[in-house]
KOLKOLNU-111230 format. One record per residue (C-alpha): residue number from 1; residue in one letter; x, y, z. Coordinates in steps of 0.001 Angstrom, whole numbers, plus 500000, padded with zeros to 6 digits. Layout:
BEGIN
i; aa; px; py; pz
NUM; a; X; Y; Z $
...
REM end
This chain:
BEGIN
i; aa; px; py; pz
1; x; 457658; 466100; 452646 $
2; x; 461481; 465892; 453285 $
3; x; 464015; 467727; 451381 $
4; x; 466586; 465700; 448882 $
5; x; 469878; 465530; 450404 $
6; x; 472366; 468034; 449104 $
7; x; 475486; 466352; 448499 $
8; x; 477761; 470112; 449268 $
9; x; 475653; 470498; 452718 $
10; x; 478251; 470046; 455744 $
11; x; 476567; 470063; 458971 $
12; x; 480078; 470365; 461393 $
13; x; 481072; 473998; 461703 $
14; x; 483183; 475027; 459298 $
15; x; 486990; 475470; 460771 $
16; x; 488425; 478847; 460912 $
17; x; 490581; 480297; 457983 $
18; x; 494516; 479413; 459345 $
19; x; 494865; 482667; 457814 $
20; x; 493101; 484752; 459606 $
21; x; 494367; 485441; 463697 $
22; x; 492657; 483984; 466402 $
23; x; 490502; 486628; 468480 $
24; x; 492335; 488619; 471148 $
25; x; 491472; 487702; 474460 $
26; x; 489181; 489800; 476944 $
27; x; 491685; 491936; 479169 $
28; x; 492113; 490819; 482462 $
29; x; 491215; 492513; 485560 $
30; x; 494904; 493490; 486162 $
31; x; 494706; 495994; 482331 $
32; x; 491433; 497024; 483090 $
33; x; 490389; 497340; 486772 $
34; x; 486261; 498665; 486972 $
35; x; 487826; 502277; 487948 $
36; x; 489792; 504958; 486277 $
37; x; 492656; 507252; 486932 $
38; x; 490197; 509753; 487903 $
39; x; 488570; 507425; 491045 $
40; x; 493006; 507665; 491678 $
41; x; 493129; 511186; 491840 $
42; x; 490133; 511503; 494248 $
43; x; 491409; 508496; 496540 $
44; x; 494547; 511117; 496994 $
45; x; 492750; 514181; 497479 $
46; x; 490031; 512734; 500154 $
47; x; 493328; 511195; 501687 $
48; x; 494951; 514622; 502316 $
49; x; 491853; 516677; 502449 $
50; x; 490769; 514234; 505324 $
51; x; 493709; 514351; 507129 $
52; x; 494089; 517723; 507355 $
53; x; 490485; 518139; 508324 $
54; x; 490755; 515563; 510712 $
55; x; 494199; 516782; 512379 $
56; x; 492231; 520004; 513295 $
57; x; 489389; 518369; 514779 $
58; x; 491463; 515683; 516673 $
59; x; 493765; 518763; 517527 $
60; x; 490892; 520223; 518911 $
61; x; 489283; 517713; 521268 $
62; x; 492616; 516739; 522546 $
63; x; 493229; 520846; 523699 $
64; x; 489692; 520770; 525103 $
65; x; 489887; 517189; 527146 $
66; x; 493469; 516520; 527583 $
67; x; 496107; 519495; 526708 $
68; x; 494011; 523282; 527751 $
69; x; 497192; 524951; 528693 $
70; x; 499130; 523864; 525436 $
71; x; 499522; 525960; 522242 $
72; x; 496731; 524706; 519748 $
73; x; 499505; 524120; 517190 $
74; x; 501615; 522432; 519276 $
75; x; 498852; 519768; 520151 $
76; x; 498080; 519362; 516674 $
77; x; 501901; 518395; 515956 $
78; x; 501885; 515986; 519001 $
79; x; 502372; 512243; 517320 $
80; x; 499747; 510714; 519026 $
81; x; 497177; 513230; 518004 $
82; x; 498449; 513110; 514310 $
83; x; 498493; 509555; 514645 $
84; x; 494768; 508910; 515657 $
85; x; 494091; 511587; 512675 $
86; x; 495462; 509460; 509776 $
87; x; 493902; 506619; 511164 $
88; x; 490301; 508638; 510993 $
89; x; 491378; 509581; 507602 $
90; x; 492301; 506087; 506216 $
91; x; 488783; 504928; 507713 $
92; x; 486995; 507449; 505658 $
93; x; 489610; 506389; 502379 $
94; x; 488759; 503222; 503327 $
95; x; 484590; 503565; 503078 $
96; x; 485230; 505437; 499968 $
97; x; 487335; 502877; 497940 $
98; x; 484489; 500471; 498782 $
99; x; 481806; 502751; 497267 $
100; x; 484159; 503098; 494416 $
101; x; 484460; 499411; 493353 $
102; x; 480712; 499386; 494281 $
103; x; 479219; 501570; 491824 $
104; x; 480119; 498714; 489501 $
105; x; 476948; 496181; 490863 $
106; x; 478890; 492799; 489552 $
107; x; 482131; 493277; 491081 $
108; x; 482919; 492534; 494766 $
109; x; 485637; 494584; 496442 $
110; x; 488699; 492134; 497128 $
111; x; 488290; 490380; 494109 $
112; x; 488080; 493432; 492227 $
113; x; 491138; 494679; 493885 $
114; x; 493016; 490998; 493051 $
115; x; 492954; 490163; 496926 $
116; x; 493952; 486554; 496203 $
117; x; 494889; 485334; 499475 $
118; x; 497927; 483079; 498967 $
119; x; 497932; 479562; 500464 $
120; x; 501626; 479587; 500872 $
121; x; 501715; 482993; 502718 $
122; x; 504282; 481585; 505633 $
123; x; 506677; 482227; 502488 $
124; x; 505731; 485663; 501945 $
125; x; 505840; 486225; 505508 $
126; x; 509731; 485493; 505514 $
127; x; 510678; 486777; 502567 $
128; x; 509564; 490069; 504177 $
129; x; 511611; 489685; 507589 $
130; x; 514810; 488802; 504900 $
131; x; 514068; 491925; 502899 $
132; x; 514125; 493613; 506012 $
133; x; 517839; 492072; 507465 $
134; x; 518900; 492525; 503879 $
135; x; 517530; 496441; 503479 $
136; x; 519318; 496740; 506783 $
137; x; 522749; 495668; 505866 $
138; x; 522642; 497564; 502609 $
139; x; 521712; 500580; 504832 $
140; x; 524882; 500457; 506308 $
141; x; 526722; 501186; 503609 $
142; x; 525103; 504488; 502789 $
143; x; 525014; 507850; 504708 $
144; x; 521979; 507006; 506752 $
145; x; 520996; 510172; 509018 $
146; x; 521003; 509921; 512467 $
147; x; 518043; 511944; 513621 $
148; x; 514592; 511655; 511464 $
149; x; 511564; 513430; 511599 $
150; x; 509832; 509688; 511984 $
151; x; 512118; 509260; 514962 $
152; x; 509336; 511652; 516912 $
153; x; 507028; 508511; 517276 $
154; x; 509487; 507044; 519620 $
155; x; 510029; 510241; 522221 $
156; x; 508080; 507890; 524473 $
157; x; 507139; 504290; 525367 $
158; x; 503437; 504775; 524959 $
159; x; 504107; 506402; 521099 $
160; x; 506194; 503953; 520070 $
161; x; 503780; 501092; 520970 $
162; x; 501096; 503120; 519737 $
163; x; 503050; 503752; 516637 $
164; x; 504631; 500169; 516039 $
165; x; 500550; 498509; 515882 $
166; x; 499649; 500920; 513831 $
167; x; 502954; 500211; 511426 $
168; x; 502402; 496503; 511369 $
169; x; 498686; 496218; 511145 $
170; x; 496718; 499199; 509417 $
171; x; 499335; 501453; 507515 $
172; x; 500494; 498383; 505149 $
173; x; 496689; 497838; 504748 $
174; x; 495810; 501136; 503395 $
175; x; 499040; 501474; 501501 $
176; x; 498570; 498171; 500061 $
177; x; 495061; 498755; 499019 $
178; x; 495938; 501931; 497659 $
179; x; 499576; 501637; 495951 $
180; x; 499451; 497808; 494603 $
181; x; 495420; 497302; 494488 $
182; x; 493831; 500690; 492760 $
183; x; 497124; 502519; 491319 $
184; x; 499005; 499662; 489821 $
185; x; 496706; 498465; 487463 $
186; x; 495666; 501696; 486123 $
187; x; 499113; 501989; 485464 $
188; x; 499893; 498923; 483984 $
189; x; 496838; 499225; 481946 $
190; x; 497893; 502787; 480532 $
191; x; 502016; 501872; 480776 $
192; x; 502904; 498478; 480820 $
193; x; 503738; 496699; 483815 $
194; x; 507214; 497695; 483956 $
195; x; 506767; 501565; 483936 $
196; x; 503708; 500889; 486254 $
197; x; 505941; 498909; 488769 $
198; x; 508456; 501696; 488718 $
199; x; 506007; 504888; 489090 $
200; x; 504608; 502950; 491551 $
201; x; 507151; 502307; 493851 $
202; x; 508499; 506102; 493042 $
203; x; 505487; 507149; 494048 $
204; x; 505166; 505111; 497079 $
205; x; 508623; 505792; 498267 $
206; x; 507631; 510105; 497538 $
207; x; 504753; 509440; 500339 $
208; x; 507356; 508427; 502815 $
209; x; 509893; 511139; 502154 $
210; x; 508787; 513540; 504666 $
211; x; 508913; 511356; 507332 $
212; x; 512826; 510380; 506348 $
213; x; 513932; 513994; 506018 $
214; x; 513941; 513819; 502477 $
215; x; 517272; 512529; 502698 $
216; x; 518248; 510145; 499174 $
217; x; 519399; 507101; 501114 $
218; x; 516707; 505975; 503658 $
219; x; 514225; 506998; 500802 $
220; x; 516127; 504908; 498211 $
221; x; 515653; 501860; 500849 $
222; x; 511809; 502575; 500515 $
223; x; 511953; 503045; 497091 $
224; x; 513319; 499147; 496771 $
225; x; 510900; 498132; 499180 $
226; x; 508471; 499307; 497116 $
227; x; 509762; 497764; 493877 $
228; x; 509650; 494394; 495758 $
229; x; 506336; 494810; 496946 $
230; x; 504937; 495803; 493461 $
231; x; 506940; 492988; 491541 $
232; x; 505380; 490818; 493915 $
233; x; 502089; 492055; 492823 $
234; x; 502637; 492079; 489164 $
235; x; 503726; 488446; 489438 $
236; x; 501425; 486710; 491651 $
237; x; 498374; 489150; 490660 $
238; x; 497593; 489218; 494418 $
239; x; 497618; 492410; 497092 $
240; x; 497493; 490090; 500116 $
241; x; 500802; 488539; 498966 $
242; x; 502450; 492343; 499133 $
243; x; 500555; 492845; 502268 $
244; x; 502429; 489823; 503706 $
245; x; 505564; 491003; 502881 $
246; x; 504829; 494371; 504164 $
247; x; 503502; 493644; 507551 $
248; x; 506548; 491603; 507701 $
249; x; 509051; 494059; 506581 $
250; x; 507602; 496516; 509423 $
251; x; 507318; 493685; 511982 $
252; x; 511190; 492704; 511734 $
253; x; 512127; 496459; 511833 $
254; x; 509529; 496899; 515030 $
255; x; 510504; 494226; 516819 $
256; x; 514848; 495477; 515999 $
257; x; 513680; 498655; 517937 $
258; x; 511639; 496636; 520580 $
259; x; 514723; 494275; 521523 $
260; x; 517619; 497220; 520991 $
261; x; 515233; 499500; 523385 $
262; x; 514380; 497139; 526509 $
263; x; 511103; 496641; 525327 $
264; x; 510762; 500336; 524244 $
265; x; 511369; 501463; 527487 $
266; x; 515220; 503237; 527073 $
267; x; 514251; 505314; 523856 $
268; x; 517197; 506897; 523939 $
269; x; 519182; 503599; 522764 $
270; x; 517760; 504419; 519184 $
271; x; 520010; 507763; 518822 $
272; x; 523390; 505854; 520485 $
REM end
């Protein structure tokens, strides 16, 4: 037996009240990234307690196999030993800021970080080599030091090569990943993208001060550098586009040094 009709029955949905708002939508991964400001703070601590662990035990090996008759500390200062400890260290970073995106079993580790390979990266590319000319000219017009702790990873042609791969290829990397894919957007979830974009580059440019002396204008140059870098995340929502730029950046500045020293083999060009 069917049911009489009723005449007030609408079957279509009934349309929302124009008075009441429209739900917010879900945050995007960019506000709230599958990790907290805590998983932050332990990314920095491995990354110094690791290279300081890891300075020793490089130190070490290289007194036992290659340096016996040098002063312990004085190995342990030597660039190339330092040098092949951060690079142990940002391995071990590395491995943990997969198991940190991990924990979360549906998110995959680029995509979590906002990887987002760009299809016109040739443009990032350049834009890096003209921030670098650019940076350069503005440089001259502040009091620049001559001499630079940094400037120790060119004493020889073997450090400097040594040095430049490692500047072009696996420090952006790890800086990238670090600075514009895990601290950003806990940043920008807790302070807005503009504060975040400016702590961040602070910050980044505070991790390069010791290797510039500590001196305001070479460390104001990073500190744009890293505003440009960070903008250029904010905007595009993608790491790899800052990584371009970065790579690039260090690239143009490498390959300066490579043409002013002969192919890095008069060194002592860069203090003329």
């Amino acid at each position: 037996m069917s049911l009489p009709p009723n005449p007030g029955f609408d079957p279509s949905p009934p349309l929302l009240d124009p008075q009441i708002p429209p739900p917010l939508p879900a945050a995007v991964p960019d506000e709230n990234p599958p990790w907290t400001g805590w998983d932050v703070a332990q990314i920095v601590v491995l990354t110094i307690g690791s290279v300081f662990v890891l300075v020793l035990a490089t130190a070490f090996a290289a007194h036992r196999l290659f340096y016996p008759r040098a002063p312990f500390m004085d190995v342990a200062a030597y660039p190339l030993v330092a040098l092949s400890a951060q690079l142990l260290a940002y391995l071990v970073v590395l491995v943990f800021m997969y198991f940190v995106v991990a924990r979360d079993p549906g998110e995959k580790f680029f995509r979590a970080l906002r990887w987002n390979w760009p299809r016109n990266w040739s443009v990032y590319v350049m834009a890096g080599v003209a921030l670098a000319i650019g940076l350069q000219l503005f440089a001259h017009f502040l009091p620049m030091p001559k001499d630079l702790p940094v400037d120790r990873y060119f004493q020889t042609t073997r450090q400097a090569w040594v040095f430049s791969i490692f500047g072009v290829t696996f420090a952006p990397l790890m800086e990238e990943l670090f600075f514009r894919g895990f601290l950003y957007p806990v940043l920008a979830r807790r302070m807005g993208t503009v504060a975040a974009v400016v702590v961040t580059a602070l910050a980044f440019s505070l991790i390069h001060a010791s290797q510039l002396g500590r001196a305001w204008a070479p460390v104001l140059v990073i500190f744009i550098v890293g505003l440009v870098l960070t903008i250029t995340r904010a905007v595009t929502k993608s790491v790899a586009a800052g990584l371009l730029i970065h790579a690039a950046y260090n690239g143009t500045l490498t390959l300066a040094m490579f043409v002013g020293t002969h192919g890095f083999r008069n060194m002592e060009r860069l203090t003329q």
